[in-house]
N, C-alpha and C positions, 0 to 999 in steps of 0.2 A: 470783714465778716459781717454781714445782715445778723443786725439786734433781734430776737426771737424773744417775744412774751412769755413773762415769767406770771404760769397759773398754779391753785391751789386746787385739787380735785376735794369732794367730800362725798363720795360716794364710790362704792365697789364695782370699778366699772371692769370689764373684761377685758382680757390682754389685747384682743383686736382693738377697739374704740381706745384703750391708752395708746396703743402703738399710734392711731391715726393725729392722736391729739400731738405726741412725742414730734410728728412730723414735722408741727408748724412751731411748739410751744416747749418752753424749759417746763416740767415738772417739776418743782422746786420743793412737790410737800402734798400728803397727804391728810385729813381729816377724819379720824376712826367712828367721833360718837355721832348717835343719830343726832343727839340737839348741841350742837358744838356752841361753844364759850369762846375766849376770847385765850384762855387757858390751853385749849387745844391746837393753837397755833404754832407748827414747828419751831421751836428756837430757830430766832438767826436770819426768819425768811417774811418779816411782815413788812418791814421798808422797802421789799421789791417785785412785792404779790399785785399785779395787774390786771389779773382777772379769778375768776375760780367757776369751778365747774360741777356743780352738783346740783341737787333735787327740789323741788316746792317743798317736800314733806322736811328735808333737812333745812332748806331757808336759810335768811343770814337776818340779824338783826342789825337795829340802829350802832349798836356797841362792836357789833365785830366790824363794821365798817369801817368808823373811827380808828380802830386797832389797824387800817391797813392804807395807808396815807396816799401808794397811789392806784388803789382797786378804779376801775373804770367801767370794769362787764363782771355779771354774775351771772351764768346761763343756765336753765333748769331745764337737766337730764328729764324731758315727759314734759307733761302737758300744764301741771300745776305748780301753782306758784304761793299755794296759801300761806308760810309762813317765811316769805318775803315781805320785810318791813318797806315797801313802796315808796311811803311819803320820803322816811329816812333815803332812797334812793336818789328820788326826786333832788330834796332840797342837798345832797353831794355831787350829784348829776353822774351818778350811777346809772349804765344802760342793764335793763336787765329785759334777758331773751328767756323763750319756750318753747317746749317741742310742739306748739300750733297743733296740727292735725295727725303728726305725723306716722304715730301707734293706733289710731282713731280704728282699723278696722280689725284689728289686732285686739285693742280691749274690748269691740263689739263680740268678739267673736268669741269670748270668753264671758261676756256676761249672756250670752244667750247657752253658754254651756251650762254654768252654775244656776242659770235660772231651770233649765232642764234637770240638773241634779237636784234642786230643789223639789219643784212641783211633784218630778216622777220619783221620788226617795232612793237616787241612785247610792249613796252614800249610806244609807241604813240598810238597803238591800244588798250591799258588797259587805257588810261588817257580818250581816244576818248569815251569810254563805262560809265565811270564814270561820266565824264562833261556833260552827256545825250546827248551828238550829233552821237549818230549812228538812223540816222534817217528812213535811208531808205538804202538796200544795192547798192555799187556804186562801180563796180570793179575798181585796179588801184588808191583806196583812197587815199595812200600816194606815188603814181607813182610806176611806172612798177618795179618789182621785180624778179628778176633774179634766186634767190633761190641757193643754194647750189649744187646743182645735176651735175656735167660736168664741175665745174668750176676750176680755180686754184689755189690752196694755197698755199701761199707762207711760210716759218718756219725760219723765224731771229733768230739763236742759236738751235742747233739741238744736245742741251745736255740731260738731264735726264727730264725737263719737256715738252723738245722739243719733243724729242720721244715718250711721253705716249699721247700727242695730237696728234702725228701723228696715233697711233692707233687707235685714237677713230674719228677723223673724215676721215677715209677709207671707213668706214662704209655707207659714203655720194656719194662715187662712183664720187672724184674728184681727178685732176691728184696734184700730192705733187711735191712741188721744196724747196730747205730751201739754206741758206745762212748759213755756218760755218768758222771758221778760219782754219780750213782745210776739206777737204772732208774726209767721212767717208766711209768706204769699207764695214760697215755691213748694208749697204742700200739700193735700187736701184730709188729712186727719183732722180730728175734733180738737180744739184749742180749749184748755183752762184754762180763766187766767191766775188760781194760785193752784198750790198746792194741796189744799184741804180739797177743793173740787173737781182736782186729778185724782187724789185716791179715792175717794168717795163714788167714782164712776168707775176707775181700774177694779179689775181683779189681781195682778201685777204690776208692779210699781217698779220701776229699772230708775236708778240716779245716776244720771249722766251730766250731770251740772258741774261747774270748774269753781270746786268749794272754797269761799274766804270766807272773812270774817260775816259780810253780813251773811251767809247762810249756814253759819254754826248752828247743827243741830235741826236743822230745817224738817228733818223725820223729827218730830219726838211720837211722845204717847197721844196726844188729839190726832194726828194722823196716823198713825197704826190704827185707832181704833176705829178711823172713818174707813181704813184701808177693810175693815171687819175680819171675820173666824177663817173665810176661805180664802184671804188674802197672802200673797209672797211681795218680800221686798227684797231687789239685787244694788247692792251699791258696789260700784265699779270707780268712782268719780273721788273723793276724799273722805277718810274713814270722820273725820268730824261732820260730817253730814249728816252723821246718823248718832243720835243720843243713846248710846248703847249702850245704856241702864236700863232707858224705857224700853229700847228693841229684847233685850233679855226677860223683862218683865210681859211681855205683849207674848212671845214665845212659850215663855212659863203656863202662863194662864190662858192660852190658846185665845189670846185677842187677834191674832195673825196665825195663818197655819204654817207658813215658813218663812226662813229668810236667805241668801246666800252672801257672805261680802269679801270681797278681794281685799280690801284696804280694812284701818282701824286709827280710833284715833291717837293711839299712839304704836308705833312702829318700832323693832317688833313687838309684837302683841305679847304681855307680859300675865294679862290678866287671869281672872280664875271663873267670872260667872258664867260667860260664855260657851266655854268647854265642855259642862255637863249635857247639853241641851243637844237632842239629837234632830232636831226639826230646825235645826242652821248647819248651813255650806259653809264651810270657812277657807279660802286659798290663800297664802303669803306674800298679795300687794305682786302679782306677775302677771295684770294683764298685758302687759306690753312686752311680755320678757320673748318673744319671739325673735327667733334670726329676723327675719323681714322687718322687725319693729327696730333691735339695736341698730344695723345699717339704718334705717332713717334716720333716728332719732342722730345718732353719731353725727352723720352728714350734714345735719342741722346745726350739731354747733360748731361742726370746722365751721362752716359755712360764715357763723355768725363770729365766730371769731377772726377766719381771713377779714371780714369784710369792716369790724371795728376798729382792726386795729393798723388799716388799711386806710383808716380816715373817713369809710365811707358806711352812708347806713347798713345798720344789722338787717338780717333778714328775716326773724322771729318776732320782731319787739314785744311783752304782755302791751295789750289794751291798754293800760293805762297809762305807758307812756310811751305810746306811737307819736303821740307829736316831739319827744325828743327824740324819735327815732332818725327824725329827718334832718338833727344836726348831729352829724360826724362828731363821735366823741371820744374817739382813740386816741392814746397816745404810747410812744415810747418813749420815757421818759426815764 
């Protein structure tokens, strides 16, 4: 009988994507809390956990690794990886994979909706219909609105989900600038090269950046305020991107006129400030949650796990450790 890898999932993935996993891998155990411990480990099953299977936002640190003597792959369900302890990876020679590109048009296509909820106050004007107050029509209800058509959008990380929004709001006949850590030669939009002098020209600010440590809080309050009164920000990318005390205070006092965000920084959103505030989109962390996004993403990690534990390189690696991607670091053991 062919040894089949024994993984630990940490995230609620849907019966299809287990079943696909089921095919190649023992399930040995699941992980409930979103910031799991070392305490959250099924009795019984840490001496034979070989890989695990769940999210950036959920992460593994230096200490649950240690607790699992022969983990080899950590693969992140989507695209981020921010609270994956790297170095810790490295120096156990832990491969750790990501969903790459693979949701990329999927949460494009979601942050140009929220951005639309935003700007055109779709979510105050559905609440305004329901509560029976459209009484009589009164142009200008929730103040002047500027509409999408001529305006400037700004693109914070102009990687794989940067670009598939960029295609899709072209469409809108507005001029594009985006901010990247280097500029890119297969594009002809306006380049900043930070952040403060991407909002300061946007009137929309969309984050599309693959959030770690160094760009915790990369929005605070000196960019909302450079973003100015007629300014939206859409974070689609990691809810720590966005200081969302100063995003709540900038809202408050109409430093910005909206915001919309998928994600938050801490999952799920437990908070209270955010809530009152009717000039913010809030959705529950689902730009990817599309049929077309789960088959990818699923596909990605059989993918990356046939192929580790197979002896041969993964197919995802995170960036930063591509170069151990190219020694085989499977084993059954």
């Amino acid at each position: 009988m062919v040894q089949r890898p024994v993984i630990l999932t940490g995230f609620h993935f849907t019966k299809t994507t287990l079943a696909a996993f089921a095919e190649r891998c023992e399930i040995a155990g699941h992980m409930d809390n979103p910031t799991p411990t070392v305490a959250d480990i099924p009795p019984g099953i840490a001496g034979r956990v070989q890989a695990i299977v769940s999210t950036g936002s959920v992460g593994i640190s230096d200490a649950m690794m240690a607790a699992l003597p022969r983990l080899s792959l950590f693969c992140c369900y989507g695209t981020g990886y921010e609270r994956v302890d790297l170095e810790a990876a490295r120096r156990r020679n832990i491969m750790i994979t990501h969903g790459a590109d693979a949701n990329a048009p999927d949460v494009a296509e979601l942050a140009l909706g929220i951005l639309l909820a935003s700007t055109r106050r779709l979510v105050r004007a559905d609440k305004m219909i329901r509560r029976g107050d459209w009484k009589q029509r009164i142009p200008n209800r929730f103040g002047p609105i500027a509409g999408l058509t001529g305006g400037k959008v700004g693109i914070l990380g102009l990687g794989a989900i940067g670009l598939e929004f960029a295609k899709r709001i072209k469409g809108f006949d507005v001029e594009i600038g985006y901010c990247n850590r280097t500029k890119r030669g297969d594009v002809d939009f306006a380049y900043f090269p930070n952040v403060m002098a991407l909002a300061g020209w946007a009137d929309y600010l969309i984050v599309c950046l693959r959030s770690n440590a160094s760009n915790r809080h990369i929005i605070n309050a000196e960019v909302l305020k450079a973003l100015g009164p007629r300014g939206h920000v859409v974070n689609i990318s990691r809810g720590w991107a966005v200081d969302e005390a100063a995003l709540a205070d900038a809202l408050r006092h109409n430093i910005i006129e909206g915001a919309a965000l998928d994600v938050f920084d801490e999952e799920p959103y437990e908070g209270t400030e955010l809530l009152p505030l009717d000039n913010l989109v809030m959705t529950p962390h689902f730009g990817g949650g599309t049929e077309h996004a789960q088959r990818r993403m699923t596909s990605l990690v059989c993918q990356n796990l046939d192929a580790h534990f197979a002896g041969k390189p993964v197919v995802s690696p995170v960036p930063e450790l591509r170069d151990m991607a190219a020694i085989p670091a499977g084993r059954l053991r």
